[in-house]
C-alpha positions in Angstrom: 182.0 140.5 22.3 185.2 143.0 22.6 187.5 140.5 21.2 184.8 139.6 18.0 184.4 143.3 18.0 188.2 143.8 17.7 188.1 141.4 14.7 185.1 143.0 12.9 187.2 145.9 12.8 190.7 144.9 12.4 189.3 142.3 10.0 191.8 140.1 11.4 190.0 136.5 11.7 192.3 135.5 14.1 190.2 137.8 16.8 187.2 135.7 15.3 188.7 132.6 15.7 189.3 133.4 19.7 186.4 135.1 20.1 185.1 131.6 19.1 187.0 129.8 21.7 186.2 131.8 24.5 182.3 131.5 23.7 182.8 127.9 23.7 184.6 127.4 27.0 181.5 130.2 27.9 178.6 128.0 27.0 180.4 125.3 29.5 180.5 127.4 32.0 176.8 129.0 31.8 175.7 125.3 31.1 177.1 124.2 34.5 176.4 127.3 36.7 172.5 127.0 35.4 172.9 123.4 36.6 174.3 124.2 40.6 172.0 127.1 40.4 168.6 125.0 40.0 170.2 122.9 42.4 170.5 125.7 44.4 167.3 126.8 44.0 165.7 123.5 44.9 167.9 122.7 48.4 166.9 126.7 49.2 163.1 125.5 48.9 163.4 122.2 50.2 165.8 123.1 53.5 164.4 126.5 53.8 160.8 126.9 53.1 159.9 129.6 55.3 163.3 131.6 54.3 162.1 131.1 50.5 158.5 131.9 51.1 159.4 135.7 53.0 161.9 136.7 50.3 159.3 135.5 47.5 156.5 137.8 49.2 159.0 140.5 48.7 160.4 139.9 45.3 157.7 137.8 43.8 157.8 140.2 40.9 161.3 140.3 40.2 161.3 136.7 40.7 158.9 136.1 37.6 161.2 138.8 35.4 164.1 137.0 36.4 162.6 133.3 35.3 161.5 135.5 31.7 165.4 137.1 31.4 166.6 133.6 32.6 165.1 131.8 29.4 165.7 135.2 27.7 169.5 134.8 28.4 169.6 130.9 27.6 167.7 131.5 23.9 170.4 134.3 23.0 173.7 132.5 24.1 172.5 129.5 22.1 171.4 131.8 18.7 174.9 133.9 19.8 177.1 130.5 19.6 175.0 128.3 17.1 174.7 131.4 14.8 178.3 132.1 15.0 179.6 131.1 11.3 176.0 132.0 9.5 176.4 135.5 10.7 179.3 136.4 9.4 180.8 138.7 7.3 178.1 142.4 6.4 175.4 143.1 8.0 174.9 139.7 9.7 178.3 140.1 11.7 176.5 143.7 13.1 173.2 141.2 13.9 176.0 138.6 15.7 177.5 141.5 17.4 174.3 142.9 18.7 173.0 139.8 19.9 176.1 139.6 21.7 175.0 143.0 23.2 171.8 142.0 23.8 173.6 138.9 25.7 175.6 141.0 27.7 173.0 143.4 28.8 170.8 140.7 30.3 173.3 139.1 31.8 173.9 141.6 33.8 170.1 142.5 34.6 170.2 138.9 36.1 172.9 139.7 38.1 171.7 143.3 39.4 168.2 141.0 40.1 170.0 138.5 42.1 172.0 141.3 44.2 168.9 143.1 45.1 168.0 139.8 47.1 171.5 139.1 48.7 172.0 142.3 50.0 168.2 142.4 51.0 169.0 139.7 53.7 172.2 141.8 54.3 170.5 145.2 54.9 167.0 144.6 54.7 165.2 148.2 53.8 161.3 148.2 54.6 161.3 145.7 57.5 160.0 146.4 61.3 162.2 145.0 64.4 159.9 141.8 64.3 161.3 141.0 60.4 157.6 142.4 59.4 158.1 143.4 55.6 156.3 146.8 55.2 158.0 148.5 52.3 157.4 148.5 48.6 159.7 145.8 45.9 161.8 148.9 45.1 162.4 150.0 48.5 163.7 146.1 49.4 165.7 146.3 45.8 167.2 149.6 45.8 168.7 149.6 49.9 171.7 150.4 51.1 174.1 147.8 49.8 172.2 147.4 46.1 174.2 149.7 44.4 178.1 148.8 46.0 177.4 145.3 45.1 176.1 145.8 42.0 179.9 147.6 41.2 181.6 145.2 42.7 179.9 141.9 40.9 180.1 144.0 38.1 184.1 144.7 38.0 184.0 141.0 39.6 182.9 139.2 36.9 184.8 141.0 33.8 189.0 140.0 36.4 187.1 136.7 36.5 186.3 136.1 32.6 189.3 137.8 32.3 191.2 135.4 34.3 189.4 132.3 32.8 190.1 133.8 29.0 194.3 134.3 30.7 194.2 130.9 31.5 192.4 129.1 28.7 195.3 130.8 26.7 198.0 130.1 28.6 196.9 126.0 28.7 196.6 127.0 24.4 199.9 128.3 24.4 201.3 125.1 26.3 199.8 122.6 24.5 200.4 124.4 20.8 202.6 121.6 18.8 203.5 124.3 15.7 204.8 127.6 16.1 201.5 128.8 14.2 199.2 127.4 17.1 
């Protein structure tokens, strides 16, 4: 999104052209974490039932809002990369770059979803000495880990796509056969 950004204004196509790139060594990636993750999901219900049942009474309603932003997610990343050369130049780029926004932002809602389960089992909020759950959804979300996590997978994610992006053009750089490349 920066980098297409970057082009938009500089109206240098070669920021486009990378921009590109990176959103298709992206899709790859989502493709095959949404892959181990229903993996995940299935081992976690067939191995752990009861573990999967408690943490569902809790967050049964983020649970649903995550399945929505989920398909939410999926439907924007595809209209994002498949839309990629209609939307360009005018006002379509600003409809490209919004939807990369709009990608970005939930994204992220996933993630802050997904921490407010992890750190629930690290710092449960709401639960008696016998594991008895008697708090509200956004007592178990919002405990005492929620928020450090949430930074840190935040900053965690951008040096790891950064990384990824450092190394995708490194192997680029390598491989290039003309000085242009």
């Amino acid at each position: 999104l920066i980098i297409e950004g970057l082009g938009m204004a500089t109206r240098d196509e070669r920021y486009d052209k990378m921009a590109y790139e990176f959103i298709k060594v992206s899709i790859t990636a989502y493709s095959l974490t949404a892959i181990l993750g229903g993996l995940l999901t299935i081992c976690l219900i067939v191995f752990y039932p009861h573990l999967v049942q408690y943490l569902a009474g809790i967050f049964k309603e983020t649970m649903f809002y995550y399945a929505l932003l989920f398909f939410a997610e999926s439907a924007t990343l595809y209209i994002y990369y498949y839309g990629w050369h209609w939307l360009q130049g005018g006002f379509r780029k600003w409809v490209h770059l919004t939807l990369g926004l709009l990608l970005n932002a939930v994204g992220t809602t996933l993630m802050f979803l997904a921490n407010a389960w992890v750190t629930f089992m690290m710092s449960p909020a709401g639960v008696d000495a016998a594991g008895v759950f008697s708090g509200d959804t956004w007592a178990a979300i919002h405990n005492f880990l929620w928020n450090p996590i949430n930074i840190h997978r935040f900053v965690a994610n951008i040096a790891y796509g950064g990384s990824i992006v450092g190394a995708y053009a490194a192997f680029k750089f390598l491989t290039a056969t003309a000085r242009q490349e």
